[in-house]
C-alpha positions in Angstrom: 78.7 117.5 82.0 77.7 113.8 83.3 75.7 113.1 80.6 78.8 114.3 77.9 81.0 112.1 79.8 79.1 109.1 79.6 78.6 109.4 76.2 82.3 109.4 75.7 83.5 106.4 78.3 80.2 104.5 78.7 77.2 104.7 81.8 79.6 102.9 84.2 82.9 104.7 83.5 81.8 107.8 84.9 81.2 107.9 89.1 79.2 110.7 90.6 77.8 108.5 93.5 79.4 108.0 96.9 81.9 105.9 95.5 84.4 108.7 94.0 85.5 109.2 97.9 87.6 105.9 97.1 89.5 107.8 94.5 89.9 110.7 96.9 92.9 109.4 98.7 96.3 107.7 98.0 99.2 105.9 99.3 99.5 109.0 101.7 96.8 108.4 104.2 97.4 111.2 106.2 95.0 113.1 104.3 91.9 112.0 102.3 89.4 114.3 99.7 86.4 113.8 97.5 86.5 114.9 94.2 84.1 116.0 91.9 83.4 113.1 90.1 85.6 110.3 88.1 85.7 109.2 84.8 88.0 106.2 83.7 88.7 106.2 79.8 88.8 102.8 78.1 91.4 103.7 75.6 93.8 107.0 74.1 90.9 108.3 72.3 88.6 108.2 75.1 91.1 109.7 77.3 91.9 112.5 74.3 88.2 113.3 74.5 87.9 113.6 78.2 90.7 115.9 78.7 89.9 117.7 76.1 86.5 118.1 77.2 87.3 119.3 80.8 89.8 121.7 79.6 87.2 123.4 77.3 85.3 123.8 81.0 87.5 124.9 82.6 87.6 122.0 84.8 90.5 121.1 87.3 92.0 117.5 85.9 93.8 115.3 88.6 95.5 112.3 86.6 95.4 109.5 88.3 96.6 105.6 87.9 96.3 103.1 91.2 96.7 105.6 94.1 99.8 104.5 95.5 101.6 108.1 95.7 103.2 108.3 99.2 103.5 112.1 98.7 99.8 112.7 98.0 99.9 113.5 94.4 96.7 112.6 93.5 94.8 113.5 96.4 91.6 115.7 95.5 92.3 118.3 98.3 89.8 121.2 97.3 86.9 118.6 96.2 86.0 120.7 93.1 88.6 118.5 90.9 87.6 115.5 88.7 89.6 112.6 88.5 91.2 110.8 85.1 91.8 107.2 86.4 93.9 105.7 83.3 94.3 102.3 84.9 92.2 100.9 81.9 95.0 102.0 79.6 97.1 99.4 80.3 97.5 97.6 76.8 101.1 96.3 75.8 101.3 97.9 72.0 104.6 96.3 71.0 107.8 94.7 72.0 110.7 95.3 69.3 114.3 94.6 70.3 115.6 96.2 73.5 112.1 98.0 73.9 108.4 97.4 74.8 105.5 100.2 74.9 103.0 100.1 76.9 99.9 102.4 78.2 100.1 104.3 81.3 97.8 102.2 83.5 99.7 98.7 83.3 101.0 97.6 86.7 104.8 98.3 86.7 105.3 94.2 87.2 103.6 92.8 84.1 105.9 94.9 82.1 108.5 92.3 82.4 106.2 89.5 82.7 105.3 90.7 79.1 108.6 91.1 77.8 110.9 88.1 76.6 112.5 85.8 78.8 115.1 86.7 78.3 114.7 90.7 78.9 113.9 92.5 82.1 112.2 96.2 83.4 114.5 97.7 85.7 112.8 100.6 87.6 110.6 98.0 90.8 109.9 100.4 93.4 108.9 98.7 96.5 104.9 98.7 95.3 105.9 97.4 91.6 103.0 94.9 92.2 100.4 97.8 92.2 101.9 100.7 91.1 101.2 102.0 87.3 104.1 102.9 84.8 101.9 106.4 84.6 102.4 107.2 88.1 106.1 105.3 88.2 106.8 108.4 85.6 105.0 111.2 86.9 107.1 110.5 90.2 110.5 109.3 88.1 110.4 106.0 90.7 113.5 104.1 91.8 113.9 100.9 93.5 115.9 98.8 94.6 118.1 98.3 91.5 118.0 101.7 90.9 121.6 101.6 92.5 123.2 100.1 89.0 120.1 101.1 86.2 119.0 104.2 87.2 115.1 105.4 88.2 112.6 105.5 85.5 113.9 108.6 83.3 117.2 106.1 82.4 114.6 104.0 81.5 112.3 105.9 79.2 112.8 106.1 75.4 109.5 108.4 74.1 106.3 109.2 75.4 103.2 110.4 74.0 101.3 113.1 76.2 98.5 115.2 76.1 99.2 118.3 77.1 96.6 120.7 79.1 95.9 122.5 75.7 94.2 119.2 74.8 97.3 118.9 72.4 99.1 115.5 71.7 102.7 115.5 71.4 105.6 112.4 70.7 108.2 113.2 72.9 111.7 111.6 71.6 115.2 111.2 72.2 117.5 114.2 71.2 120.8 114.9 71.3 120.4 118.5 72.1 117.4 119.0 74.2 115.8 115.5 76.1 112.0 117.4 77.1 111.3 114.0 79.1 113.4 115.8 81.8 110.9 118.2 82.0 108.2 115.5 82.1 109.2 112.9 84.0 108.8 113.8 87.5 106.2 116.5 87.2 103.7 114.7 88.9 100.6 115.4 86.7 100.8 119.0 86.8 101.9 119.3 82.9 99.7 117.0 81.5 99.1 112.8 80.9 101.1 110.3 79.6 99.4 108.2 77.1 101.6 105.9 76.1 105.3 104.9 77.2 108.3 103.3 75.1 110.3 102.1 77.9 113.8 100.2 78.0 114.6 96.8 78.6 117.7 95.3 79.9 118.9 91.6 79.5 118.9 89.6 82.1 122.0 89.1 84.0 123.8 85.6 83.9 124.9 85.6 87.0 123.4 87.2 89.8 124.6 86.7 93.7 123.0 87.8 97.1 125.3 88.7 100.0 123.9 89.2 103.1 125.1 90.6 106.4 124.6 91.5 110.0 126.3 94.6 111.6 126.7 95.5 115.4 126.0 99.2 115.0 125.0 101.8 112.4 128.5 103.1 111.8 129.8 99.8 110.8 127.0 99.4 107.8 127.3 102.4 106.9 130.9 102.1 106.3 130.5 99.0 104.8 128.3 101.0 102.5 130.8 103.3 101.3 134.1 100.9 101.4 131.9 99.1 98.6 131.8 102.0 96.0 135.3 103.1 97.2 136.7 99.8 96.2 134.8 99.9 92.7 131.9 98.1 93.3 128.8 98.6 92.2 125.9 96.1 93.2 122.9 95.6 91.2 121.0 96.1 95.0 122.2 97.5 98.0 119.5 97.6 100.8 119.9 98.5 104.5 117.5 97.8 107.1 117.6 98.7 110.8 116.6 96.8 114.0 113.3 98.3 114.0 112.1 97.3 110.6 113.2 93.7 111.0 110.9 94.0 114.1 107.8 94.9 112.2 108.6 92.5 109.7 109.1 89.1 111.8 105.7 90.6 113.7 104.0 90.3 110.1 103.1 87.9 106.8 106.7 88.6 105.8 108.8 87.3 108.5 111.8 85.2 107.2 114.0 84.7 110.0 115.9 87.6 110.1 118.2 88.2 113.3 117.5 90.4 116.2 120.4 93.6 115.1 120.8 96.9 115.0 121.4 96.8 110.9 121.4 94.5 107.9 122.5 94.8 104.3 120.4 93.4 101.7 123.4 92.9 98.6 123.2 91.9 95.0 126.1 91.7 92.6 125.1 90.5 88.8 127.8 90.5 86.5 130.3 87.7 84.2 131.2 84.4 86.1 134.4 86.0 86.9 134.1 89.7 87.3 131.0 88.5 90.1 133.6 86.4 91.8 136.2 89.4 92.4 133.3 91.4 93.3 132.0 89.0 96.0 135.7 88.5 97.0 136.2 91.9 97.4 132.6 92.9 99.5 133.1 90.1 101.8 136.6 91.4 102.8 134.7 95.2 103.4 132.3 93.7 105.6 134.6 91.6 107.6 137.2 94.4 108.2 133.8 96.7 109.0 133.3 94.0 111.7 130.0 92.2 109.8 129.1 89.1 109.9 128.0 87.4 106.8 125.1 85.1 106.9 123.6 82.9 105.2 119.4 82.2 104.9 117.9 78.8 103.7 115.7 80.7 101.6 117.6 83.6 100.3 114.1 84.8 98.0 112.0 84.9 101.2 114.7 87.6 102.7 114.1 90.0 99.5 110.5 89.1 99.3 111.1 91.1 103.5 112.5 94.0 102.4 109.7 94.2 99.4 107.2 93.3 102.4 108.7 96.0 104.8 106.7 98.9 104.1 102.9 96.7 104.9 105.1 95.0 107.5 104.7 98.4 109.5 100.8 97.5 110.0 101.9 95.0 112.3 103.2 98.2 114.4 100.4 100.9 114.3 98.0 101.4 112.1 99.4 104.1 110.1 102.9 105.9 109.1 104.0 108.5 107.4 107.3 107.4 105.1 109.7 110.0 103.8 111.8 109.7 100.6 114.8 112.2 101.2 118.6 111.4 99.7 121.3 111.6 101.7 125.2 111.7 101.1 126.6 108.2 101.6 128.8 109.7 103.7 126.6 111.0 106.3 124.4 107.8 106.2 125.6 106.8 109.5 125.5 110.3 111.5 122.3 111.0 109.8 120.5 107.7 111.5 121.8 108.6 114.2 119.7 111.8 114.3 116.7 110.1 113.3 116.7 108.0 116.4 117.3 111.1 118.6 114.6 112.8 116.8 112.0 109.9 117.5 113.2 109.4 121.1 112.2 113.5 121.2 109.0 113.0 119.8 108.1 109.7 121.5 107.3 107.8 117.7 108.4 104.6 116.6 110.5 105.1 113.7 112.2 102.4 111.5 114.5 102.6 108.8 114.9 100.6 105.4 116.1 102.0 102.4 117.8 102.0 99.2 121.7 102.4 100.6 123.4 102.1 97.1 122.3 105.8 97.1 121.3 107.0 100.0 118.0 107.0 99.7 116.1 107.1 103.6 113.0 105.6 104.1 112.0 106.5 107.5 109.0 105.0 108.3 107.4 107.0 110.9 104.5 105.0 113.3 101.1 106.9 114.4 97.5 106.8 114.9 95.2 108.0 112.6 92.4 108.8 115.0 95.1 110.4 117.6 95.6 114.1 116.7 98.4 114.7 119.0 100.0 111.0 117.8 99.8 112.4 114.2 100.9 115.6 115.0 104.1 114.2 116.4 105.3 111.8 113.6 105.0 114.9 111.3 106.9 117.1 113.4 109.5 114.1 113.4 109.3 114.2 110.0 109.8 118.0 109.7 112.7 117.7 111.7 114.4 114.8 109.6 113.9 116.6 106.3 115.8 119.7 108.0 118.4 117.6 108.8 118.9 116.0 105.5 118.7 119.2 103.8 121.2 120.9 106.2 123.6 117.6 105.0 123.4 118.4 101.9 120.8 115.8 100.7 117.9 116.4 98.8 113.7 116.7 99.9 113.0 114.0 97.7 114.4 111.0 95.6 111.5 109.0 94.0 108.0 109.9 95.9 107.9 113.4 94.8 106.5 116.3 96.2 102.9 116.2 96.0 101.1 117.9 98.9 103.6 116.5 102.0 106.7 118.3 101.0 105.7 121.4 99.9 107.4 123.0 102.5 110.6 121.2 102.4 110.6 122.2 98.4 110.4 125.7 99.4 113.4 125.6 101.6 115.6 123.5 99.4 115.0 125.5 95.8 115.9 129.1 96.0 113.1 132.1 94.9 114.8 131.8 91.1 114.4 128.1 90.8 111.2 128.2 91.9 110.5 130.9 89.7 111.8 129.3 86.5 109.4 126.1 87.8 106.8 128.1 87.8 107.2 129.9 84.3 107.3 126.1 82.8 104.2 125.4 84.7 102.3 128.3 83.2 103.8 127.7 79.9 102.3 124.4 79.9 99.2 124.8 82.4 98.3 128.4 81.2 95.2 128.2 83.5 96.7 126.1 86.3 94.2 122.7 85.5 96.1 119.8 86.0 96.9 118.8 89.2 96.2 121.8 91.2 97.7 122.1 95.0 100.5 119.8 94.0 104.3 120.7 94.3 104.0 124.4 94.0 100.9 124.7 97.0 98.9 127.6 96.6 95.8 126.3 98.4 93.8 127.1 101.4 94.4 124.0 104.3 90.6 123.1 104.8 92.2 120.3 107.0 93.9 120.7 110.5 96.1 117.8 109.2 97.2 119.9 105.7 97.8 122.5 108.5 100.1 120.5 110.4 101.7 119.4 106.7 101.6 122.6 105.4 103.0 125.0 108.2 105.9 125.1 110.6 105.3 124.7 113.6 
């Protein structure tokens, strides 16, 4: 099977040495693999043969772009799986209008640096300087303007796939049946993208950032809402708690930010005029919430922060565990709260920055790899937070996905019948259960004390 390989990629494309352990792991660190081998396509055809190839052998297929799934979606967990890299793919095939298309394995940033000037690629989740528009759509990824232009499916136009039958299939816009909502989001597990028509947006005129300090939870999160209620709706909205700005002014990041127990991160974009009611009207919300508004001498070095917050945490522990569930607007406040209880109980360091326009938590939960009990408590934290959020009335996930770390939390969410229905599409597409196996729907043994600690309640 080597040798076949390496007479479709080239010698060097395909790894069988010690050095596939790298692709083993991802963004998740909690738990690392080895698969089988790796083979890294140069181009569509290439990647046509491959999976092609593996599927006539019967061969488990994990799809994989630059590893920075924070749910473990591209972990090899059973070690009998061979990896597809695609980050090769990563060609710009046209730009025509409103609309660029682009391969699977180009870096979610040099999609706008290749587009006009004038244009823009909304979707920039925090890692948008690593991540791949293939794995950015297999996880339907946010960001922080996801608030105003949606996660990736509002921006995707067509795709082309390869199914696990070693078909390819154009997927396009419908007005009675849009399949990319069966697509995006899947996480590998019905096949690859190959290609991606994706939507561009102009860039705004006007754009202003509003920044401001708050006392207590309640008060931001108040602020929060007020905005929406008054008909806002900010191009950004970002909340970060007094734990976060202490990791970041520890780190590479650090702009200055005040010593508070919360922070909104807030950017309008809109006409000359309409952006001036707008700021009117959020700087009256957060002075009746009892903010205070403030103003940084570098206002780019305070986003470049929040985009730095997640590495920040290194200057904390040496690992964390991040979770990615939504949360009503509404119970923002009560619900952070809770979190701080629940890491008081478990004795972890927990901070928060998210995406506040919609509610979307990014606990970031502090521990030490090569301390069982450590890691054992920041997932028990974590069990606990999901329950909560769920209990709200939030959802297990907003852009991470499922992967391997909230395969619990999917099954107690989704009832027996949508899980059933899931599953049907599943085994419509993945007869034999190839592509991405272990992933959202579980199903295998925990080799791993860790996957046990993941994988069962306590």
């Amino acid at each position: 099977m080597i040798e076949d390989l390496r007479r479709i990629v080239g010698d060097k494309w395909v790894i069988d040495s010690s050095e596939k352990k790298l692709f083993g792991f991802d963004g998740f660190t909690a738990v690392k693999g080895e698969p089988k081998m790796v083979v890294l396509p140069g181009n569509e055809d290439e990647t046509i043969q491959v999976v092609r190839y593996l599927v006539s052998k019967d061969e488990k297929i994990i799809i994989r772009g630059s590893g920075t799934s924070l749910s473990g979606a591209s972990i090899s967990v059973e070690g009998d799986e061979v990896v597809v890299s695609l980050t090769r793919l990563n060609k710009v095939y046209s730009i025509n209008g409103l609309e660029i298309e682009v391969g699977p394995g180009i870096i979610n940033a040099m999609v706008t640096k290749n587009a006009p000037s004038n244009l823009f690629y909304a979707p920039d989740p925090s890692s948008y300087q690593v991540s791949s528009i293939g794995g950015n759509i297999s996880h339907d990824s946010g960001g922080i303007h996801v608030v105003k232009y949606g996660p990736t499916f509002n921006s995707i136009i067509s795709l082309k796939i390869i199914l696990p039958n070693g078909e390819v299939e154009y997927i396009k816009p419908s007005p009675f049946f849009n399949f990319s909502s069966i697509f995006v989001g899947a996480e590998g597990t019905l096949g690859a993208v190959l290609r991606a028509r994706l939507r561009l947006f102009p860039k705004p005129e006007n754009r202003k950032s509003i920044f401001a300090t708050f006392n207590n939870l309640y008060d931001a999160s108040n602020t929060i809402v007020s905005i929406f209620s008054k008909g806002v709706i900010p191009s950004a909205l970002e909340m970060m708690d007094k734990n976060i700005i202490k990791a970041i002014e520890k780190s590479r990041y650090k702009a200055g930010l005040p010593e508070v127990e919360a922070m909104l991160l807030i950017e309008l974009d809109d006409s000359q005029i309409q952006l001036e009611e707008e700021e009117k009207r959020v700087k009256e919300i957060i002075e009746n919430n009892n903010g205070q508004i403030i103003i940084p001498d570098d206002e780019g070095k305070v986003w470049n922060a929040r985009k730095g917050a997640f590495p920040a945490m290194g200057a904390i522990g040496p690992a964390y565990v991040t979770l990615d569930c939504n949360v009503l607007r509404s119970k923002l406040s009560t619900t952070l709260e809770n979190i701080s209880k629940i890491g008081e109980k478990y004795h972890v360091y927990i901070a928060n920055v998210f995406h506040a326009g919609d509610g979307n938590l990014h606990p970031l939960i502090s521990y030490d790899p090569n301390d069982f009990d450590s890691f054992y408590r920041a997932f028990r934290a974590s069990d606990e937070i999901e329950k909560e959020v769920i209990n709200e009335g939030g959802i297990p996930s907003g852009e991470h996905g499922i992967g391997i770390e909230k395969i619990k939390y999917f099954n107690i969410y989704y009832s027996e019948k949508d899980i059933e229905v899931m599953k049907r599409i599943k085994k419509t597409f993945d007869e034999k259960g190839l592509f991405n196996p272990c992933k959202m729907f579980g199903g295998c043994k925990a080799n791993k004390k860790e996957l046990e600690v993941i994988w069962e309640w306590d």
